[in-house]
C-alpha atoms as one frame of an Amber mdcrd trajectory, in Angstrom:
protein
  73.786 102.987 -34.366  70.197 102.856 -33.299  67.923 105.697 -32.559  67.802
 106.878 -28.679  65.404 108.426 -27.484  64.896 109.868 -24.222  60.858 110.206
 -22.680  60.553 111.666 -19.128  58.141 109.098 -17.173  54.312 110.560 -17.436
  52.598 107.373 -16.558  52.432 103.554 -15.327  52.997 102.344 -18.129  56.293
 104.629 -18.631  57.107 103.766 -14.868  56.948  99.691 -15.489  59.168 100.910
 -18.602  61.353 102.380 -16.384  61.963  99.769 -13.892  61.917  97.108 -16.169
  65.375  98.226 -17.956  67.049  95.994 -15.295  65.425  92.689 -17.505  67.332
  94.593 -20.736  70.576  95.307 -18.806  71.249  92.053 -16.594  69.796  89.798
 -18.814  72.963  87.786 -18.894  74.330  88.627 -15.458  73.479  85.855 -12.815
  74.142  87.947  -9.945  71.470  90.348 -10.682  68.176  89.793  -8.914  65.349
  91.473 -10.211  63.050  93.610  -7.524  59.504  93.071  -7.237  57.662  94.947
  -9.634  54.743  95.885  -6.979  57.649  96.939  -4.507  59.412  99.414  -7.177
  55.913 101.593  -8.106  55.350 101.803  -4.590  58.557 103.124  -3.515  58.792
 105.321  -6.789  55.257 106.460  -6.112  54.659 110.129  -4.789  51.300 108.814
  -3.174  53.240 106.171  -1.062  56.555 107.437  -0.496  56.903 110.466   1.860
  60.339 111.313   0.192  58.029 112.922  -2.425  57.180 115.628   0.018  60.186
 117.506   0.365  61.726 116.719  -3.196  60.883 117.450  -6.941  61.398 114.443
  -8.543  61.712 112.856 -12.511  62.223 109.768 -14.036  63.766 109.151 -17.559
  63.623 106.108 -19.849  66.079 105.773 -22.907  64.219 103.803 -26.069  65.744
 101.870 -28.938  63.676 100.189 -31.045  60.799 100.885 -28.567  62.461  98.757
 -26.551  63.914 100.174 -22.698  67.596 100.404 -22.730  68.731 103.141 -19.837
  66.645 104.878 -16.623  67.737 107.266 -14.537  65.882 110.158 -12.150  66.623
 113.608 -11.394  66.035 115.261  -8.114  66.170 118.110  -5.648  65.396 117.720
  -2.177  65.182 120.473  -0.422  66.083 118.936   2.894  69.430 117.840   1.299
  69.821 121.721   0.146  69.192 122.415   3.783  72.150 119.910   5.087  74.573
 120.348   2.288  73.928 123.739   0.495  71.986 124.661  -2.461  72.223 124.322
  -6.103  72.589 121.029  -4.981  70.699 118.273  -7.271  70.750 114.386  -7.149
  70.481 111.806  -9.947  69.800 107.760  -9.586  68.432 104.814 -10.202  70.830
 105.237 -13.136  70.796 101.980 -15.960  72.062 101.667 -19.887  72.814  98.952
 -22.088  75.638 101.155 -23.628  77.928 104.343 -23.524  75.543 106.536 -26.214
  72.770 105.431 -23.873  74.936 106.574 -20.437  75.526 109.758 -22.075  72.012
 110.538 -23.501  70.825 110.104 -19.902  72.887 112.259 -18.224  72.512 114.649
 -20.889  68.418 114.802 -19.982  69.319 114.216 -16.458  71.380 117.508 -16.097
  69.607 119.579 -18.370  66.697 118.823 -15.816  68.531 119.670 -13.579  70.295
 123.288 -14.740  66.807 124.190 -15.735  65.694 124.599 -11.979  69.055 126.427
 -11.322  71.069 123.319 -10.153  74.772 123.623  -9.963  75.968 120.397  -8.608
  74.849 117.349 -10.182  75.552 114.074  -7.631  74.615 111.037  -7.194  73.764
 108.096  -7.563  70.762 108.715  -4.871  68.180 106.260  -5.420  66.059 108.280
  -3.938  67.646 109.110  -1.061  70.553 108.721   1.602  68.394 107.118   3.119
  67.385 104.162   0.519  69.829 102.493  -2.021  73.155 104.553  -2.479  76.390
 104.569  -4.668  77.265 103.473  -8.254  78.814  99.908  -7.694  82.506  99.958
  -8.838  84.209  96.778  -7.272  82.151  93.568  -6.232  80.110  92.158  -8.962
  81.001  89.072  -8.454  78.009  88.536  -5.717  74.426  89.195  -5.818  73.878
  92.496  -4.623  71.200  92.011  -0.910  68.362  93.885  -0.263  68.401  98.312
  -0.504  72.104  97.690  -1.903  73.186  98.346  -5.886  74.158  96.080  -8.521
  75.747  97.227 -11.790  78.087  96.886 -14.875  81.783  97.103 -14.310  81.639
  99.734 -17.677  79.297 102.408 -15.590  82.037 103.964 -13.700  84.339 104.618
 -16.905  80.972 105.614 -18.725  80.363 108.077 -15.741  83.731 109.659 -15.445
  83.871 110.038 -19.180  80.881 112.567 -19.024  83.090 114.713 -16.330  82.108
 113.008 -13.207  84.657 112.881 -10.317  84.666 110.784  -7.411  82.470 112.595
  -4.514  82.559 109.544  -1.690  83.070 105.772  -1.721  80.853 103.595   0.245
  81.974 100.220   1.564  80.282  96.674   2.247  81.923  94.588   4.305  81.489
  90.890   4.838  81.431  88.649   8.136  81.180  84.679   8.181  78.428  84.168
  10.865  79.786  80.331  11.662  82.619  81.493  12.631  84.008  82.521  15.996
  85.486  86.027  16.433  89.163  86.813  17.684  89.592  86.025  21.186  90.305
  89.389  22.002  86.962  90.414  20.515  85.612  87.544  22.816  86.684  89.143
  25.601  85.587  92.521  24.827  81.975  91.014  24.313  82.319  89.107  27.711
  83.609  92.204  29.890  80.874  94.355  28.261  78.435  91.864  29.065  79.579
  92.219  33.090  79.998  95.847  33.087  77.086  96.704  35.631  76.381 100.275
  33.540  75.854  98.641  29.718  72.362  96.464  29.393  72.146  95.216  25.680
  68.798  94.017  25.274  66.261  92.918  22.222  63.698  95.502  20.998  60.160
  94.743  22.378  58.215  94.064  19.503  54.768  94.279  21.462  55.682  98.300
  21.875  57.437  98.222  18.304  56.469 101.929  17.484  57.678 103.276  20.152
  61.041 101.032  20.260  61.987 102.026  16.434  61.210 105.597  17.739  64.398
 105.083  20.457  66.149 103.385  17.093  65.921 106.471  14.698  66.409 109.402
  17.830  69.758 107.403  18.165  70.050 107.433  14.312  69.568 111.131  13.647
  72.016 111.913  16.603  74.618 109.684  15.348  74.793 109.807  12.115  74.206
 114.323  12.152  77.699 114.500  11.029  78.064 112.207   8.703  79.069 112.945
   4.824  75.458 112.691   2.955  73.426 112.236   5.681  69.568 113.807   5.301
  67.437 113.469   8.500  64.136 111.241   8.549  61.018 113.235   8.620  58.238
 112.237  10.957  56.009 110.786   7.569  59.348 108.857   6.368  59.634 107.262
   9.770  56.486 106.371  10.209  56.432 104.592   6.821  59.787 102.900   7.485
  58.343 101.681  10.327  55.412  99.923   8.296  58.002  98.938   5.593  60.676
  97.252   8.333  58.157  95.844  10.469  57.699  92.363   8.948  61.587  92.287
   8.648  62.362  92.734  12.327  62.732  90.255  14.567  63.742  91.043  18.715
  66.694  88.833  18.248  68.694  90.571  15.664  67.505  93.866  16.603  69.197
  95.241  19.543  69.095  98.743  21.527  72.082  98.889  24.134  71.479 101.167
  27.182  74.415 102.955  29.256  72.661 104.144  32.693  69.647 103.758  31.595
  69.933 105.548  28.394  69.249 104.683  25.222  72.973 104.735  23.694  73.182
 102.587  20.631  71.492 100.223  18.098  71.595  97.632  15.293  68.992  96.411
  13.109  69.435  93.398  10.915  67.407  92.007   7.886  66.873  89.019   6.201
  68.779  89.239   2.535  65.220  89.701   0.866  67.535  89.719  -2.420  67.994
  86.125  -1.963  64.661  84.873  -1.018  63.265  86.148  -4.208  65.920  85.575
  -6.803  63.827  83.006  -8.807  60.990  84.993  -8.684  61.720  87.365 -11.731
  60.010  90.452  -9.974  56.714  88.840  -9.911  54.597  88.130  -7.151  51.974
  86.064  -9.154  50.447  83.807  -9.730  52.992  81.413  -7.253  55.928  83.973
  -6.328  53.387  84.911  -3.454  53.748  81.411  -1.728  57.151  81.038  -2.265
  58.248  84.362  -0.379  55.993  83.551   2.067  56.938  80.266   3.253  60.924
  81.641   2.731  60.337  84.904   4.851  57.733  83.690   7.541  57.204  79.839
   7.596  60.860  78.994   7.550  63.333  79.322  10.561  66.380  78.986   8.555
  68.023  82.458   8.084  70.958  82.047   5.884  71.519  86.034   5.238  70.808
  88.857   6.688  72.403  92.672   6.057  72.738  95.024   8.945  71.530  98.608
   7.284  71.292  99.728  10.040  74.027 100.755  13.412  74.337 103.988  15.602
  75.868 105.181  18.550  75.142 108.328  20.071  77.762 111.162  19.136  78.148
 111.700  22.915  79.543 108.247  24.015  81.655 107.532  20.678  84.940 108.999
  21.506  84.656 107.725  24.719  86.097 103.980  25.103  82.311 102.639  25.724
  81.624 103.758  22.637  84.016 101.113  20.942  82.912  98.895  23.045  79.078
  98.640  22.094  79.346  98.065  18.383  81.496  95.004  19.473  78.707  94.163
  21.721  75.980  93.932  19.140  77.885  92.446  16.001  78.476  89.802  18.493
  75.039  89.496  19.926  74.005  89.485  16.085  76.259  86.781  14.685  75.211
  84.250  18.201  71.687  84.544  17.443  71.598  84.423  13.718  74.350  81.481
  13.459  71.650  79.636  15.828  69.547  79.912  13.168  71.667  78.601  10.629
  72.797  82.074   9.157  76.391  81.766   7.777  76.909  85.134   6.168  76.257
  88.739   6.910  76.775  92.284   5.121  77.437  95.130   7.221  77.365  98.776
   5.696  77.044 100.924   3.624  79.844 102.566   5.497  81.937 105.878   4.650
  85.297 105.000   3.472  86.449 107.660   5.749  85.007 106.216   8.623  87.886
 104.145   9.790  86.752 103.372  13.297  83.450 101.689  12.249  85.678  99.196
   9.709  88.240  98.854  12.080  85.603  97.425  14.421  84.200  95.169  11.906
  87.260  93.645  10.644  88.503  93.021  13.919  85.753  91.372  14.509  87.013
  88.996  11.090  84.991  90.829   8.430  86.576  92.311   5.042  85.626  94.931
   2.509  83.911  92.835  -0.354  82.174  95.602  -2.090  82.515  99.666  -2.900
  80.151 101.790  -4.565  80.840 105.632  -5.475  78.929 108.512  -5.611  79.945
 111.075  -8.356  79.808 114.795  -8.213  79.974 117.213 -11.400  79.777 120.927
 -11.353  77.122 121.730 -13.902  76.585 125.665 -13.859
């Protein structure tokens, strides 16, 4: 068996070698698409992510040969301690070519870890709640769209070998955007569209700052509760705001009012994933033009993800509250099948959170992927 060795990340050079395991790992898997390099040191970068500011953060790369075989990062953030308890540390980002690799990383990973008095080791967090989440364990048979994971079927029986037990599983779930919902869900659409106390209406983009600012008070009150959940600081909204903005569009981003208050949302993305799938990570010297003309020049919007839905705690156990999620995956699916969308991801959602996939698969949408997050007591 060849050498591992394990180097924490000191450098740029060690941080291309870390996010270029993906070209080792996937090499042979067509469903893989390869982020942009430029995209990956910026989010991984403590000068231009604001996650940095309330977490302790390091990044591990697995050798062979010199050559990058595994990644993964170990974390604390404190504002998950606050939520969730302490002694609470995350991994992520995690990647190996093989078992002995797997088990080398998690070996640096929780040693990390214990060392700063961690004693729960979870994840996959990449970084955050609030960015990519879960170990993929059932849907690899489709690229995985933009902020969502990708993997090997082996990871989870690599993970659970090491003493990992399931935490949470996440779901995707799929909806065919040329095709017409239920007629029941019709109707619900139609009677919520007459109800004289429900305006749905598109975010206006001129006051875009202030709209996403509506988006995210609806977020942090809706989702409070919610297994995992870490709230947005003021520095991590503001730079979501400057990372979503040339993804947004008013007519697949909708805030839905109930007397005049701001009661729910949904934000939907183009599948970024798909628009650069030839491009190999690399912007230059033509990637550039390609993504350009595909994101901005083109008006055909094939896929898009919804990453984003909320409804304020206060209305969802009343029957208004079922109704507006209805309202907006309706809205959604009209505007971007005008556009010649024909497929849409909604989640990730909570497997526990059976109302929210009720909704959607009334609606005709299925479960097509799950991802896990693993939990191991390491004191």
């Amino acid at each position: 068996m060849k050498q591992i060795r394990v180097e924490q990340v000191q450098d740029k050079k060690g941080l291309l070698d870390f996010i270029n395991v993906t070209r080792t790992v996937y090499k042979d898997d067509p469903n893989f698409v390869q982020p942009l390099t430029l995209e990956r040191l910026d989010s991984l970068s403590a000068a231009k992510n604001p996650y940095f500011e309330h977490t302790e953060v390091a990044f591990f790369v697995a050798y062979q040969n010199d050559i990058p075989v595994g990644s993964i990062s170990a974390q604390i953030d404190s504002l998950a301690q606050e939520k969730w308890g302490p002694n609470l540390g995350h991994f992520g980002l995690f990647e190996a070519v093989s078992q002995e690799v797997a088990t080398a990383l998690f070996d640096q990973a929780e040693t990390w870890l214990k060392e700063r008095g961690m004693k729960r080791m979870q994840g996959p967090w990449s970084l955050s709640a609030n960015e990519q989440c879960g170990m993929l364990i059932d849907g690899f048979d489709t690229p995985n769209m933009i902020m969502m994971p990708h993997g090997l079927p082996a990871y989870q029986d690599w993970t659970a070998a090491y003493g990992f037990e399931k935490a949470k599983d996440l779901y995707a779930l799929q909806i065919g955007v040329d095709k017409e919902p239920p007629a029941r869900i019709k109707r619900i659409w139609e009677n919520a569209k007459k109800n004289e106390h429900i305006n749905l209406r598109k975010i206006n983009m001129k006051d875009f700052d202030n709209e996403l600012a509506i988006i995210f008070d609806i977020f942090n009150d809706a989702w409070q509760n919610n297994w995992g959940y870490v709230p947005f600081t003021a520095a991590e909204l503001e730079h979501t705001a400057k990372t979503l903005k040339p993804l947004i569009k008013d007519y697949r981003t909708f805030i839905v009012e109930y007397d005049g208050e701001p009661a729910g949302f949904m934000v939907s993305i183009p599948d970024v994933n798909y628009k650069i799938r030839d491009l190999d990570g690399n912007l230059f010297p033509f990637g550039i033009f390609k993504l350009i003309w595909r994101m901005f020049l083109s008006k055909r919007e094939d896929r898009f993800r919804v990453p984003l839905m909320g409804i304020r705690q206060k209305f969802q156990k009343k029957p208004v509250g079922a109704m507006l999620p209805f309202m907006m995956t309706e809205e959604t699916r009209i505007e971007m099948h005008k556009r010649g969308g024909y497929f849409c991801e909604m989640g990730w959602i909570l497997e526990d959170n059976g109302g929210m996939i009720s909704i959607i698969e009334k609606t005709g949408g299925s479960i097509y992927k799950t991802m896990r997050i693993w939990e191991k007591e390491i004191a």
